[in-house]
C-alpha distance (Angstrom), angle and dihedral (degrees) to the residues before:
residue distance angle dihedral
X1 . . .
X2 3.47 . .
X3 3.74 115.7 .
X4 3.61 100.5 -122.8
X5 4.03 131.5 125.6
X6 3.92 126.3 -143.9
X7 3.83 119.3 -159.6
X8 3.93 118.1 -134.4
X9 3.84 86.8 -107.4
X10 4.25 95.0 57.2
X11 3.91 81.3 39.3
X12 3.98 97.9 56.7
X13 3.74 92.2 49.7
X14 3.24 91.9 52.9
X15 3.19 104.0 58.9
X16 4.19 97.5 35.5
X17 3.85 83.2 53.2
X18 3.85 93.7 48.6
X19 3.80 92.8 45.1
X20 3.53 92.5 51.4
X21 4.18 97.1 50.1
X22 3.40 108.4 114.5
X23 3.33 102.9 -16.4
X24 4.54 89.7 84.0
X25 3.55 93.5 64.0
X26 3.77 104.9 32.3
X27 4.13 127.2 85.5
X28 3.52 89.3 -105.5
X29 4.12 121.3 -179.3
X30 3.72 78.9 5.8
X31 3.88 87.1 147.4
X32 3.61 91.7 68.9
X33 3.91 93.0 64.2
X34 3.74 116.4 -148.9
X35 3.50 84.3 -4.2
X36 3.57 98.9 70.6
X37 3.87 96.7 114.9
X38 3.97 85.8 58.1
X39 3.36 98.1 50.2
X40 4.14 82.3 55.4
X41 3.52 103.1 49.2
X42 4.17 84.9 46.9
X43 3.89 84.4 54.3
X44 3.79 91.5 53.0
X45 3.68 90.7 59.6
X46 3.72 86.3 47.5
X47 3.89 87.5 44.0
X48 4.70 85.2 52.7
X49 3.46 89.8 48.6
X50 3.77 89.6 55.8
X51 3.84 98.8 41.4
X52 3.74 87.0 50.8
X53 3.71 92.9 66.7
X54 4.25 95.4 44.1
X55 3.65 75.7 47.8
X56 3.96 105.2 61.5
X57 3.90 86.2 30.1
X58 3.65 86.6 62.8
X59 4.06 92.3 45.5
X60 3.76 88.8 52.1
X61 4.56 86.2 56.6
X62 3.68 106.8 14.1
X63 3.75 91.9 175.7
X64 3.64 109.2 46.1
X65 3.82 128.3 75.5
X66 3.95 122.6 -124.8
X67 4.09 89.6 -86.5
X68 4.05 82.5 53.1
X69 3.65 104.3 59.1
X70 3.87 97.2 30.7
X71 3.95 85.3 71.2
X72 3.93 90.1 37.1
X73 3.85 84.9 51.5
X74 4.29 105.6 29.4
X75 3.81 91.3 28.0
X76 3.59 135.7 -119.5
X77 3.82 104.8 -42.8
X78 4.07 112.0 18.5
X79 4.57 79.4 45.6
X80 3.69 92.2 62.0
X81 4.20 95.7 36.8
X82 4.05 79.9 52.8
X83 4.08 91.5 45.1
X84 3.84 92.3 45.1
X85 4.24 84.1 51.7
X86 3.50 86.4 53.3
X87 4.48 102.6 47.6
X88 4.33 73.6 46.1
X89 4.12 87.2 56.0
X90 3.58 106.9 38.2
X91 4.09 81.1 45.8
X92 3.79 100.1 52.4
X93 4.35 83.5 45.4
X94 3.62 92.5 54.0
X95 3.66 90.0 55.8
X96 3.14 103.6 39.2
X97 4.27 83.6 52.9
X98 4.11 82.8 50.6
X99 3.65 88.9 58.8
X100 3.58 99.7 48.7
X101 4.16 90.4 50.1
X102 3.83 88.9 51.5
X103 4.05 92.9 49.1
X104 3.46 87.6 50.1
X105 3.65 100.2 50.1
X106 3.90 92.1 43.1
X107 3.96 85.3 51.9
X108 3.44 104.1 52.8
X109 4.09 110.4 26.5
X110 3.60 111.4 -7.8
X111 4.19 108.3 49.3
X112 3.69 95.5 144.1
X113 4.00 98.2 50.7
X114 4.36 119.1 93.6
X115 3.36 112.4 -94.6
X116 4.24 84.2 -127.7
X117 3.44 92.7 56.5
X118 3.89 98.9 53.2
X119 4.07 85.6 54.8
X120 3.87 95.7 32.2
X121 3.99 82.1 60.2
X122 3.75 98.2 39.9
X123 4.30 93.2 50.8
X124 3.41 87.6 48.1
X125 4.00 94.5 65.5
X126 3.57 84.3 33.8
X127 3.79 90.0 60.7
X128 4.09 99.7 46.0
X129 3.47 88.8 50.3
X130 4.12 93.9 50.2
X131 3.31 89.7 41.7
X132 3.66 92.3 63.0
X133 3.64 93.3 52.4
X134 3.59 136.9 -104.8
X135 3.64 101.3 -79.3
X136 3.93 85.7 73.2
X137 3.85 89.3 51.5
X138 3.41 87.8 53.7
X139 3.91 99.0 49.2
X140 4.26 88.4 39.6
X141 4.17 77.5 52.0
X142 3.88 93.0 54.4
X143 4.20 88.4 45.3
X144 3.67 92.9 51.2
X145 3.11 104.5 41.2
X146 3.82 89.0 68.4
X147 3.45 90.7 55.1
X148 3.79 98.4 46.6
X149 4.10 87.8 58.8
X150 3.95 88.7 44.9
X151 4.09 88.4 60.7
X152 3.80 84.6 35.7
X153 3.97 91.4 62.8
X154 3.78 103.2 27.0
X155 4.65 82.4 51.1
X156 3.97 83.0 57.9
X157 3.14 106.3 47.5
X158 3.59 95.1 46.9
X159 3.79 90.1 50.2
X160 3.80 93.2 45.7
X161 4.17 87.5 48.7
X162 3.72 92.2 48.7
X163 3.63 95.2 63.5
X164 3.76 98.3 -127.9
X165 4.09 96.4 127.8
X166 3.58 116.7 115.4
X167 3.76 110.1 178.0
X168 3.29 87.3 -179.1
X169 3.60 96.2 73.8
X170 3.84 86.2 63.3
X171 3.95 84.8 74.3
X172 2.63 147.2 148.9
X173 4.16 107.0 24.5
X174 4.04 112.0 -121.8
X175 4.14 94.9 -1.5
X176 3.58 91.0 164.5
X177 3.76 100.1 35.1
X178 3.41 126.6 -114.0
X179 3.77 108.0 -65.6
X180 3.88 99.3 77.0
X181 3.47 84.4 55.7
X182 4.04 96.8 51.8
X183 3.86 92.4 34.5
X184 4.13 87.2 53.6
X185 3.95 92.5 44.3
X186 3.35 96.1 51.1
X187 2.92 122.0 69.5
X188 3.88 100.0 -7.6
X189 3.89 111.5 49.8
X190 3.95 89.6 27.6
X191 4.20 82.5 54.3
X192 3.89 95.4 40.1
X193 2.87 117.4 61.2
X194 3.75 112.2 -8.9
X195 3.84 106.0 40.7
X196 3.78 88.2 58.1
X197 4.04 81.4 79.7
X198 3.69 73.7 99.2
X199 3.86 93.0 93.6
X200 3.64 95.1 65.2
X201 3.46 88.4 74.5
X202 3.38 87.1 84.1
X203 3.97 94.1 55.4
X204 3.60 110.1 28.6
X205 4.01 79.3 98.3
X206 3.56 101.1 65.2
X207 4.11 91.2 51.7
X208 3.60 107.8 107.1
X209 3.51 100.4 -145.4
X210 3.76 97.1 53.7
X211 4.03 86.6 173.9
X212 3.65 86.8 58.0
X213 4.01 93.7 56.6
X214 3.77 103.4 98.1
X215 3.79 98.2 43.4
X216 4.08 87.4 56.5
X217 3.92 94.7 42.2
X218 3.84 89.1 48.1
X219 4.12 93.0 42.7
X220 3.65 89.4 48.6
X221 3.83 90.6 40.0
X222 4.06 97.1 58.3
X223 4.23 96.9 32.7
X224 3.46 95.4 55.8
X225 4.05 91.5 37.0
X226 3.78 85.0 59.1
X227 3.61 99.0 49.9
X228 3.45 90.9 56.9
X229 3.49 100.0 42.1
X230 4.03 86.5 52.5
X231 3.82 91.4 38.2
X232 4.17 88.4 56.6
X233 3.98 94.2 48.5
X234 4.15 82.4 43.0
X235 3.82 85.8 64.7
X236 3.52 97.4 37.2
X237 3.96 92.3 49.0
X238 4.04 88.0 50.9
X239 3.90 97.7 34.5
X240 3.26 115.5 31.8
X241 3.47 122.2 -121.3
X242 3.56 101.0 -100.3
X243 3.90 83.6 64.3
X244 3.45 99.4 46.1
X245 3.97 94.0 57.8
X246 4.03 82.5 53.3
X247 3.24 100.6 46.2
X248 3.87 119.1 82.1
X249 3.54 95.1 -162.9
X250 3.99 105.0 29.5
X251 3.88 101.3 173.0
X252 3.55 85.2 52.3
X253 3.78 94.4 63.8
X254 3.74 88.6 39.5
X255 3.53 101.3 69.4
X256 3.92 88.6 35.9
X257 4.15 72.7 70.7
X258 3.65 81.8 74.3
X259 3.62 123.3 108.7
X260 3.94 120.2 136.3
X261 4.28 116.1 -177.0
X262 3.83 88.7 -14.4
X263 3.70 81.8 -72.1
X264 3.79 123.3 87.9
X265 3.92 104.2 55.4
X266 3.17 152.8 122.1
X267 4.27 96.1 47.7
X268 3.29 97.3 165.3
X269 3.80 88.2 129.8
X270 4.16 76.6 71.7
X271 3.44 98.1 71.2
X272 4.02 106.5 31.4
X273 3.81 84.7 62.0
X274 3.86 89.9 49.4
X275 3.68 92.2 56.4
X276 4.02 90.4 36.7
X277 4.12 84.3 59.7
X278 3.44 98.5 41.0
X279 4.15 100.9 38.0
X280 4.04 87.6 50.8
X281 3.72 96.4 59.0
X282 3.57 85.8 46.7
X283 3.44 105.2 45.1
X284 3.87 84.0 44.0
X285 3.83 96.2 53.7
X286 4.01 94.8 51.6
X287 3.80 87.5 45.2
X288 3.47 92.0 49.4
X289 3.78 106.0 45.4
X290 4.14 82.2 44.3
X291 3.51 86.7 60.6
X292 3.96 101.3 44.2
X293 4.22 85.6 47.2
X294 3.75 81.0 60.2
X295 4.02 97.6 45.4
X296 3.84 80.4 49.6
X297 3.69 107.1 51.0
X298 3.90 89.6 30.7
X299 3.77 94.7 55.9
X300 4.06 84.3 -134.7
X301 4.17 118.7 166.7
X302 3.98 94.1 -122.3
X303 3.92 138.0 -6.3
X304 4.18 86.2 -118.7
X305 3.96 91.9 90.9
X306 3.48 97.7 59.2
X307 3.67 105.1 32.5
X308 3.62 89.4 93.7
X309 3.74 109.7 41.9
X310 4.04 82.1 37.5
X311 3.89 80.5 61.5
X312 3.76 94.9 51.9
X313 3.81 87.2 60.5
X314 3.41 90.6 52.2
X315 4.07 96.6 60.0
X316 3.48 89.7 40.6
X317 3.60 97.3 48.5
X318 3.82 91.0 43.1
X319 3.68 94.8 57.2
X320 3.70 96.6 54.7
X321 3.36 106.0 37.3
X322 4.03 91.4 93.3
X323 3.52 128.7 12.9
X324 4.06 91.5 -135.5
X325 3.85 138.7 3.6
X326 4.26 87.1 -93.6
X327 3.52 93.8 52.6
X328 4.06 94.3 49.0
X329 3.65 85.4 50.0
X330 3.38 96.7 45.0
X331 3.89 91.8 58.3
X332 3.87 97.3 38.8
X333 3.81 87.3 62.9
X334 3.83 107.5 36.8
X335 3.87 110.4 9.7
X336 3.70 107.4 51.3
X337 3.57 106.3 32.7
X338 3.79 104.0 84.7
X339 3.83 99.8 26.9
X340 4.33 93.7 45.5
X341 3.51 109.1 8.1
X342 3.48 99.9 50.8
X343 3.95 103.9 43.8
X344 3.77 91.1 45.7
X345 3.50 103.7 46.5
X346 3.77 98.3 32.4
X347 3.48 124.6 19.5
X348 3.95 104.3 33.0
X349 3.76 88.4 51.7
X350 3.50 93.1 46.9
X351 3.87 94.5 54.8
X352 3.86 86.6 48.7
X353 4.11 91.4 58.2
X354 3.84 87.8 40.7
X355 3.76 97.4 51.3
X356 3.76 87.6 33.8
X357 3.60 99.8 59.5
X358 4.13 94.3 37.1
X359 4.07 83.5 55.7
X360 3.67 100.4 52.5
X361 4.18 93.9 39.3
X362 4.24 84.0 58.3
X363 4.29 81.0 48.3
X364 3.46 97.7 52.1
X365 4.21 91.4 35.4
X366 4.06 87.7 48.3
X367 4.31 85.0 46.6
């Protein structure tokens, strides 16, 4: 691993600008109707349960990454097959979270630009920044994160003064009962976002105030769970939610809503550098911990040799991964939830705690 520390601060904006990724400017929960913030705030609580368990695995080996303890746990051979299936997970994510920044840009300002050179551009930044290590992710996290709540506020207010809020479209309370609300929860929303909490795994070790790591995965956790549960009934309350199920990028048409004394409009600009803030860090992060599984399992000197032909990959793989925006959509929210999401955010790290605790009671019986 690389010998690097992040403080809580760089850690905390990490993760709230991870969680948030795509997940602002998408119609997420959207199945759940005017209940959409609900379902979110159920998936949180999913999202806890989840971080709890990365969390005591990490207590049990607070110095190895994910790749580490899955061989310390599985053993030599079936730890490292598991590890690999991870770098291969974390991988296919960060592309697929490449693809959705480049359909969004070529949506909303740039419709006549390649596809390819949107991400080309993007992994580029992506890969000067990794290649400089993670400490200066963390303190670019810590800058940006400033900024991101700066848009945050000014967006509000200019929504709020426009006029364009309609609580009313926020009623009434439970129209469809409660199971579109459960059945979106769980899995979806406690999958997407707040499940992928799973990458930290990989750099909860370099945080150095280990004792501190729950309190910052848990703060970052709930704050950014809220802002998206308040950002979805936002766009409901100024949309509709017939339009928000249309749209594919609802908070974009809710501040185009946005029109003060004839004046202030069109601010699109608002939210495409939102979701350029918030998709880098997490586009970075599953790149990143990708390419530290590899140093890991690879027994390589430093992650700087692959970052780069790593990167290639990542264009490459981002590019075919759907034939068009519909299709990559299409898959994110029906194909690869049970058969990915749910084995390698649930029920691997599960067996890990379970055969993690049963091996350390025998140590402390046999002491």
């Amino acid at each position: 691993m690389e010998k690097a520390k992040i403080s809580v601060i760089q850690l905390f904006a990490m993760m709230f600008l991870f969680e948030l990724g795509s997940a602002l400017v998408v119609s997420l929960a959207s199945d759940a109707k005017k209940d959409a913030w609900l379902a979110i705030l159920l998936g949180m609580c999913g999202g806890i349960v989840l971080f709890f368990i990365y969390y005591f695995l990490f207590r049990q080996y607070p110095n190895l990454p994910l790749t580490g303890y899955a061989r310390q746990i599985f053993g030599k051979y079936i730890g490292w097959i598991i590890g690999l299936l991870y770098v291969v997970y974390f991988l296919y994510i960060a592309a697929r979270d490449l693809r959705d920044f480049g359909e969004l840009l070529l949506s909303s300002t740039m419709p006549k630009t390649p596809l390819s050179t949107l991400n080309i551009l993007m992994i580029l930044a992506i890969c000067y920044v990794l290649y400089l290590g993670i400490e200066v992710l963390g303190r670019t996290a810590e800058v940006f994160i400033v900024v991101l709540i700066f848009f945050g506020f000014t967006g509000n207010l200019l929504v709020y003064f426009s006029g364009s809020v309609d609580l009313h479209n926020l009623q009434p309370f439970l129209e469809n009962g409660w199971k579109s609300i459960l059945t979106t929860a769980f899995p979806l929303t406690t999958f997407f976002p707040f499940g992928e909490m799973i990458v930290f795994t990989m750099l909860l070790p370099y945080l150095n105030r280990s004792e501190l790591a729950k309190k910052v995965g848990l703060s970052a956790l709930i704050s950014s769970g809220l802002i998206l549960s308040y950002t979805t009934s936002l766009d409901i309350a100024v949309l509709g939610v017939e339009e928000v199920e249309r749209s594919t990028f609802p908070l974009l048409s809710t501040i185009g809503k946005v029109n003060l004394l004839e004046f202030i409009q069109r601010l699109d600009a608002l939210v495409v550098f939102t979701m350029l803030i918030t998709m880098f860090f997490k586009i970075s992060i599953y790149f990143y911990v990708a390419v530290i599984g590899m140093v890991d399992l690879f027994k390589m000197k430093n992650h700087q040799q692959i970052v780069l032909p790593a990167g290639v990959i990542l264009i490459f793989l981002s590019m075919v991964i759907a034939s068009d925006f519909s299709e990559h959509i299409e898959e994110g929210l029906n194909v690869i939830q049970y058969p990915l999401h749910m084995p390698f955010m649930v029920i691997i790290p599960s067996l890990m705690l379970l055969v993690a605790i049963i091996r350390n009671r025998f140590k402390n019986k046999a002491n």
